[in-house]
C-alpha positions as CSV (number, residue, x, y, z in Angstrom):
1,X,-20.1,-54.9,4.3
2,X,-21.6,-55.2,7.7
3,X,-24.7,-53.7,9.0
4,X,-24.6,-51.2,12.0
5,X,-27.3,-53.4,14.1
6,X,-26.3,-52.6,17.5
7,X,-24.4,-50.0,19.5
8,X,-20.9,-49.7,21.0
9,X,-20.5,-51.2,24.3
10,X,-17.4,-51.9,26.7
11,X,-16.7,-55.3,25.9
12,X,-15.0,-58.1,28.3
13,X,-12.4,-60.2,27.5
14,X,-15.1,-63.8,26.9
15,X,-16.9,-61.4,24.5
16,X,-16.7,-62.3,21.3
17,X,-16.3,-59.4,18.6
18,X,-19.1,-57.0,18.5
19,X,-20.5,-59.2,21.6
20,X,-21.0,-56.0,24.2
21,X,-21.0,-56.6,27.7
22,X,-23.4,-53.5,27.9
23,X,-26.2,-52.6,26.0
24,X,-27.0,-49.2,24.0
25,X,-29.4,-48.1,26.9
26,X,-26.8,-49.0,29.9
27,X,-23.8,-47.2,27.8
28,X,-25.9,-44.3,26.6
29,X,-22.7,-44.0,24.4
30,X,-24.7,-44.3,20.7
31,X,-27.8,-44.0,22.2
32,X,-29.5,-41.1,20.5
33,X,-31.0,-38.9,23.4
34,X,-29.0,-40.9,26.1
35,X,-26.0,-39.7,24.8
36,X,-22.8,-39.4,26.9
37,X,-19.2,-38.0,27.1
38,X,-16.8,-39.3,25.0
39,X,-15.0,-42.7,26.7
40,X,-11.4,-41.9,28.1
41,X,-10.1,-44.8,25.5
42,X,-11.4,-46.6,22.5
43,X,-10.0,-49.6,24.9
44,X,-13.8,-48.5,26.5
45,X,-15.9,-47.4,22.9
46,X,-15.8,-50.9,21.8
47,X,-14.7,-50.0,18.3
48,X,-11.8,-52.6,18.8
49,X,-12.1,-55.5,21.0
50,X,-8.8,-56.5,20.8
51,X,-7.4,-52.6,20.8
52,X,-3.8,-54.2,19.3
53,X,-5.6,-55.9,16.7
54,X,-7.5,-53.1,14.6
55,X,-8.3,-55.9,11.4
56,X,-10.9,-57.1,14.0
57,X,-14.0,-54.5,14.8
58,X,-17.1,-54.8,16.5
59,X,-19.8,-55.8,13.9
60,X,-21.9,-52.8,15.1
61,X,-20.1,-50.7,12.8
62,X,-19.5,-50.5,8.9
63,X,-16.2,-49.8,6.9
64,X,-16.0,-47.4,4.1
65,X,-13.7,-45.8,2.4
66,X,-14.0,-42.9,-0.3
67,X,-13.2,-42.5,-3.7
68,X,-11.0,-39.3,-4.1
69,X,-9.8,-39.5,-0.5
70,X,-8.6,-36.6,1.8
71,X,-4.5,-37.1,1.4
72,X,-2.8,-36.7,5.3
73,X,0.6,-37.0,5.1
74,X,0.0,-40.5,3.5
75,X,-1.4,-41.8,6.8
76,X,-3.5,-45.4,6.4
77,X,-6.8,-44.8,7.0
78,X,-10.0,-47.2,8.8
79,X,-13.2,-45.2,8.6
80,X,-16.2,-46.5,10.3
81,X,-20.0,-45.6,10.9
82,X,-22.5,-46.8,13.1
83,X,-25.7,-46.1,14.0
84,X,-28.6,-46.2,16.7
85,X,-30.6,-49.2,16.7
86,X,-33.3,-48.6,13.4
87,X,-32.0,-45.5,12.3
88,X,-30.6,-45.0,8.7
89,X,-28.6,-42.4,7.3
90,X,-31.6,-39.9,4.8
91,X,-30.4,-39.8,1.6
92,X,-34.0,-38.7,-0.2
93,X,-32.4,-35.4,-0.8
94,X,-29.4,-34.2,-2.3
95,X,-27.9,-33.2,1.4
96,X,-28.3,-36.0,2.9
97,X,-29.6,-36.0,7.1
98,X,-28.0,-38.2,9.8
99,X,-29.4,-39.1,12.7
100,X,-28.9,-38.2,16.1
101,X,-26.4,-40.9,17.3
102,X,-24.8,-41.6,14.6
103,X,-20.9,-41.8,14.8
104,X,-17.9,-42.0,12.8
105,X,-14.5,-43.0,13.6
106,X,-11.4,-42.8,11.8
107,X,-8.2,-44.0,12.6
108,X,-4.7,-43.1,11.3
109,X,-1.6,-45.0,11.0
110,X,1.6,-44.8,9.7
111,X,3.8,-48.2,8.6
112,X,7.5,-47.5,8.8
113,X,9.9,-49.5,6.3
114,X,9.4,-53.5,6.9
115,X,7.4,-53.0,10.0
116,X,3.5,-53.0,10.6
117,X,1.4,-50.1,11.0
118,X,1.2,-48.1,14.3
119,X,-1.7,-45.6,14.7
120,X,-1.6,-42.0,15.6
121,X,-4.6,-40.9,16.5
122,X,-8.6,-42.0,16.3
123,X,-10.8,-39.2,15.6
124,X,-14.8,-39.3,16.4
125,X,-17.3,-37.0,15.6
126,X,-21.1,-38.2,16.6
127,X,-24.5,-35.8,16.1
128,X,-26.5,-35.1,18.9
129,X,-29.8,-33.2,19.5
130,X,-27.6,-29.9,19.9
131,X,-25.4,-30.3,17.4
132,X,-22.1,-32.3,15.9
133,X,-19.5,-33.5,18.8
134,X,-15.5,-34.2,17.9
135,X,-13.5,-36.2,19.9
136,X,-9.6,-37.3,19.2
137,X,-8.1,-40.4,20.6
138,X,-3.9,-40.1,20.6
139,X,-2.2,-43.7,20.7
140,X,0.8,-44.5,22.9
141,X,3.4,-45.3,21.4
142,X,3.1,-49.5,21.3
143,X,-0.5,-48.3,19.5
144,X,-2.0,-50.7,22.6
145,X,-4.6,-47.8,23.5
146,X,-5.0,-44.6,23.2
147,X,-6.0,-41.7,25.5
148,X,-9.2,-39.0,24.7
149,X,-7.1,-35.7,24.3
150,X,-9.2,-32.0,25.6
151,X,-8.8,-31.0,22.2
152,X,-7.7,-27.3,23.4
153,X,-4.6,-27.3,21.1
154,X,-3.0,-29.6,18.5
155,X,-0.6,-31.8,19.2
156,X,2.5,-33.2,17.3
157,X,3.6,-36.6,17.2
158,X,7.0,-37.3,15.3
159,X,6.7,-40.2,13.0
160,X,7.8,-42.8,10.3
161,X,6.5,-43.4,7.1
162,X,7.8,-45.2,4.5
163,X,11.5,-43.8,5.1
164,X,10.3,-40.3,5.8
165,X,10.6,-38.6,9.1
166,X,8.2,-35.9,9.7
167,X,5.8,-34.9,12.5
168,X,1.9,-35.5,12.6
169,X,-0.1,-32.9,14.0
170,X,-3.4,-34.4,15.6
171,X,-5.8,-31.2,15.1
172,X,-7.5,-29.4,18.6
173,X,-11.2,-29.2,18.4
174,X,-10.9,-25.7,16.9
175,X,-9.3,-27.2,13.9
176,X,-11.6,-29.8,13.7
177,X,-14.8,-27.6,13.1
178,X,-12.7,-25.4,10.4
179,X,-13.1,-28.2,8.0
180,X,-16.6,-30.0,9.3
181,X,-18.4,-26.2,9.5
182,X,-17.5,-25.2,6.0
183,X,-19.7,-28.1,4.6
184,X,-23.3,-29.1,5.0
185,X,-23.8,-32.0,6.1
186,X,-20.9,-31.8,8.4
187,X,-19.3,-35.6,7.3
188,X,-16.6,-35.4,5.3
189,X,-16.0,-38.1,2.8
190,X,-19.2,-40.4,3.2
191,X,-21.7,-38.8,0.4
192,X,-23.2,-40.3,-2.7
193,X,-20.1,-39.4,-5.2
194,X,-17.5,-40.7,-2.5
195,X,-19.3,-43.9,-2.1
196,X,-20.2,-44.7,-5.4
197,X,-17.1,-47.1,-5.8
198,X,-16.4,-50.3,-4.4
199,X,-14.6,-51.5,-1.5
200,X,-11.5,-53.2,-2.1
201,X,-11.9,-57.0,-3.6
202,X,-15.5,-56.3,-4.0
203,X,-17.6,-55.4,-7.2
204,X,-20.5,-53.4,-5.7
205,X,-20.4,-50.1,-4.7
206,X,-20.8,-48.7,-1.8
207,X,-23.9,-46.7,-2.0
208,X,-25.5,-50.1,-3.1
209,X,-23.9,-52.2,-0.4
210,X,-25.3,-49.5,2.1
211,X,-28.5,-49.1,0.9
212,X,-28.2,-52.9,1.4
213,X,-27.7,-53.3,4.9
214,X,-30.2,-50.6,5.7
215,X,-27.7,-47.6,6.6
216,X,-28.8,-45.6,3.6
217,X,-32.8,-44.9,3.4
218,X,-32.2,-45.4,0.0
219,X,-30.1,-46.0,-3.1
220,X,-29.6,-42.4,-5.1
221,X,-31.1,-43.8,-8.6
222,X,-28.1,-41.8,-10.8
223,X,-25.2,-41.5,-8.6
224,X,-22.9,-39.0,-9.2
225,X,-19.8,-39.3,-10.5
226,X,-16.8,-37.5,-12.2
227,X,-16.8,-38.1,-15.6
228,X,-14.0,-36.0,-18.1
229,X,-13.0,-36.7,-21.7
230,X,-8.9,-36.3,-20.4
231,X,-8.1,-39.0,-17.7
232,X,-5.5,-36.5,-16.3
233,X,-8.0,-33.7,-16.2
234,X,-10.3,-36.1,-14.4
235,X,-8.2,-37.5,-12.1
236,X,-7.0,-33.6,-11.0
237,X,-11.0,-32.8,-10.2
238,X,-11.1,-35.9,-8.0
239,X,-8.3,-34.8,-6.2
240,X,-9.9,-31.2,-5.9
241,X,-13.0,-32.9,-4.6
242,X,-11.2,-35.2,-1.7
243,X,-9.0,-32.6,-0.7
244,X,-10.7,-29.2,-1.5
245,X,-14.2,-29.0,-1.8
246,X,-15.6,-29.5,1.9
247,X,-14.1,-25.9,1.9
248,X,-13.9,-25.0,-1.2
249,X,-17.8,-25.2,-2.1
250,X,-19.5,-22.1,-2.6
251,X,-21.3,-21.5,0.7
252,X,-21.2,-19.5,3.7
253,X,-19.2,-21.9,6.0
254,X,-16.1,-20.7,8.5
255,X,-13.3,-21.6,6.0
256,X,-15.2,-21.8,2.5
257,X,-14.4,-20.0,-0.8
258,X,-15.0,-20.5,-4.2
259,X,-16.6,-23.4,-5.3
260,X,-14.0,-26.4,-6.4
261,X,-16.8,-29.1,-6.8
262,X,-16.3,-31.1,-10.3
263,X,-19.4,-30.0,-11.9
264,X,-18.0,-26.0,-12.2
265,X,-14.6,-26.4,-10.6
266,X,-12.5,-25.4,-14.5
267,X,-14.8,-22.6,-15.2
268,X,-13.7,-21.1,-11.7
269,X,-10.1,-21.6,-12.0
270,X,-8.9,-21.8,-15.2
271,X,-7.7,-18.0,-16.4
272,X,-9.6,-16.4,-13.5
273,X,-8.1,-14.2,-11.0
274,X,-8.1,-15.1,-7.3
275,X,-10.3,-13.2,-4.9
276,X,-8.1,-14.6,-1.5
277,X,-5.6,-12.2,-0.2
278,X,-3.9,-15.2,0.9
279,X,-3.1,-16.5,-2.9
280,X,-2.1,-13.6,-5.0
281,X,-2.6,-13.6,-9.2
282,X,-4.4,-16.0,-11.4
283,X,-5.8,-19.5,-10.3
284,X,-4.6,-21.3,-12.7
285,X,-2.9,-20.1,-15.6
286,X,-2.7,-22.7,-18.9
287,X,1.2,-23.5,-19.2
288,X,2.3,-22.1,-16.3
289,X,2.5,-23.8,-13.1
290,X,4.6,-21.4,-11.5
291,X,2.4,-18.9,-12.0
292,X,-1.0,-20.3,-10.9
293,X,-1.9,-19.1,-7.4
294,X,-3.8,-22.9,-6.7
295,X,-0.9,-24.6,-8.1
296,X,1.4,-22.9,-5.9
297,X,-0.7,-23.9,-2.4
298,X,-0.9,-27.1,-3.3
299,X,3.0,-27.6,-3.9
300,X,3.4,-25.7,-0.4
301,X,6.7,-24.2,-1.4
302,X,7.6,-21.4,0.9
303,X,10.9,-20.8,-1.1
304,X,9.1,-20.0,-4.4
305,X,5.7,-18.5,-2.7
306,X,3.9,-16.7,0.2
307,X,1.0,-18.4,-0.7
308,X,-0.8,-20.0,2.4
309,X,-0.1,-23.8,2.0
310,X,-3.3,-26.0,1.1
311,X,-5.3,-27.6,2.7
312,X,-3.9,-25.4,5.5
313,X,-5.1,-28.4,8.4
314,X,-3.8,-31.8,8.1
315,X,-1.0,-32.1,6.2
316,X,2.7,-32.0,7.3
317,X,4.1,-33.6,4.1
318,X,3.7,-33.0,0.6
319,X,1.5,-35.0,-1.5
320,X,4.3,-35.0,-4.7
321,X,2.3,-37.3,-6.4
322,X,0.0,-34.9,-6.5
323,X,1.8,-31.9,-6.8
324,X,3.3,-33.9,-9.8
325,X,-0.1,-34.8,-11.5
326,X,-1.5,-30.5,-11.1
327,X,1.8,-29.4,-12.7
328,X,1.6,-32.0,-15.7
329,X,-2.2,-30.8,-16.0
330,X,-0.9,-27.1,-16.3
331,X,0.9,-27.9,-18.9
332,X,-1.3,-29.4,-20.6
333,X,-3.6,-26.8,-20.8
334,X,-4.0,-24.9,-23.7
């Protein structure tokens, strides 16, 4: 894992990576209150030096990737953070507090049969002193650079994935808060249960690796984690938690509802009616998968439903492997 000890800065081609040719101060880009616009391409952010080579970052940021991931369309996923210079990510409390300047990026990519990966899109989204900031970077279509997009309304890109045809809808700005606003803290995907699993090929987890390198103020002492007698029912309330709950929570945000979070999410669902006038019936009824309103979203089948498909942003293509996993659970249920 590598620390976040420096900011983002244009680099020139003698530059070595994470080598800058600007500092933090002359950029402004990551610089806390000298923050900037968004660069026109992550050519100028830095993230890549070598924009066609995106297994080589800058050293200023960190990798991480979540337990329980958000499924898109089965897009390949980098996630980064960095940080200003000496600031560190609060995790004293159970919400934890980022700093102004802090940024995350995450790119997606999609790897048609026998060829490498070509990304999509880059999304950012950075806190400053007013608020949280969301920027997406679209790819042309050698994935050489990519170009910052107005965000004013979404864009499809057709692509192939692993034999499938389909098109990829990079979200507008408007879409982007839907899913960021329903949660506090607005990051999605970098909390303490998320990150309380290694990295690939390593053997410590995340939270300790960041608490490490000085991103986290601290290591949480008991980390949470999701912890059921049934491997099928557990593995079906880690999927609820990548993919539902910074919605689905409990609060008062612009597209939350009932809460889906581990700790209470069977006692909401299981037998209990739906409140949505979007999904009609019973949650989830034991033994009947065609009958559960949640099952229903989830399996996005217009032919069967007029349930609104879930998550409603982000996904163009059926997770089946999922779908398969919520129906055998159904089942299952007494």
């Amino acid at each position: 894992m590598l620390a976040a000890t420096w900011l983002l800065g244009a680099c020139s081609p003698d530059d070595g990576p994470g080598n800058g040719s600007l500092s933090a101060v002359e950029t402004g880009f990551l610089g806390g209150e000298q923050l900037q616009v968004f660069p026109d391409a992550p050519s100028e952010v830095g993230l890549y030096p070598d924009t066609t080579n995106r297994d080589d970052w800058t050293p200023s940021v960190s990798l991480f990737e979540p337990a329980h991931a958000l499924w898109t369309n089965g897009s390949e996923k980098q996630r980064f953070v960095s940080l200003p210079v000496g600031a560190t990510v609060d995790t004293s409390q159970a919400d934890w507090v980022f700093p102004v300047g802090v940024i995350f990026f995450k790119t997606f990519s999609y790897r048609a049969l026998d060829e490498d990966s070509l990304p999509i899109e880059t999304r950012a989204l950075r806190k400053t002193a007013e608020g949280w900031e969301y920027a997406v970077y679209l790819w042309d279509d050698e994935g050489a650079d990519a170009a910052l997009l107005d965000g004013s309304i979404p864009v499809k890109v057709a692509v192939s994935h692993q034999g499938d045809q389909f098109e990829h809808e990079v979200p507008s700005t408007l879409q982007c808060r839907m899913c960021h606003e329903s949660q506090e803290p607005r990051v999605i995907g970098f909390d303490e249960l998320r990150l309380n699993a290694p990295l690939s090929g390593d053997t410590a987890t995340q939270l300790a690796e960041l608490a490490e390198a000085g991103i986290l103020s601290e290591l949480p002492p008991a980390p949470d984690e999701i912890v059921h007698e049934d491997e099928l029912t557990e593995s079906v309330l880690g999927y609820f938690q990548g993919n539902c709950v910074h919605c689905h929570n409990g609060s008062f945000g612009a597209a939350s509802a009932f809460d889906l979070d581990h700790s209470v999410a069977l006692e909401n669902i299981i037998g209990v009616e739906t409140t949505s006038e979007l999904v009609g019936g019973i949650r989830v009824t034991p033994g009947l998968p065609d009958e559960s309103g949640l099952f229903l979203a989830v399996s996005r089948n217009s032919e069967v439903t007029t349930a609104q498909p879930m998550p409603p942003i982000g996904v163009q293509r059926v997770d089946e492997v999922a779908v398969d996993m919520i129906r055998r659970w159904i089942l299952a249920l007494p």
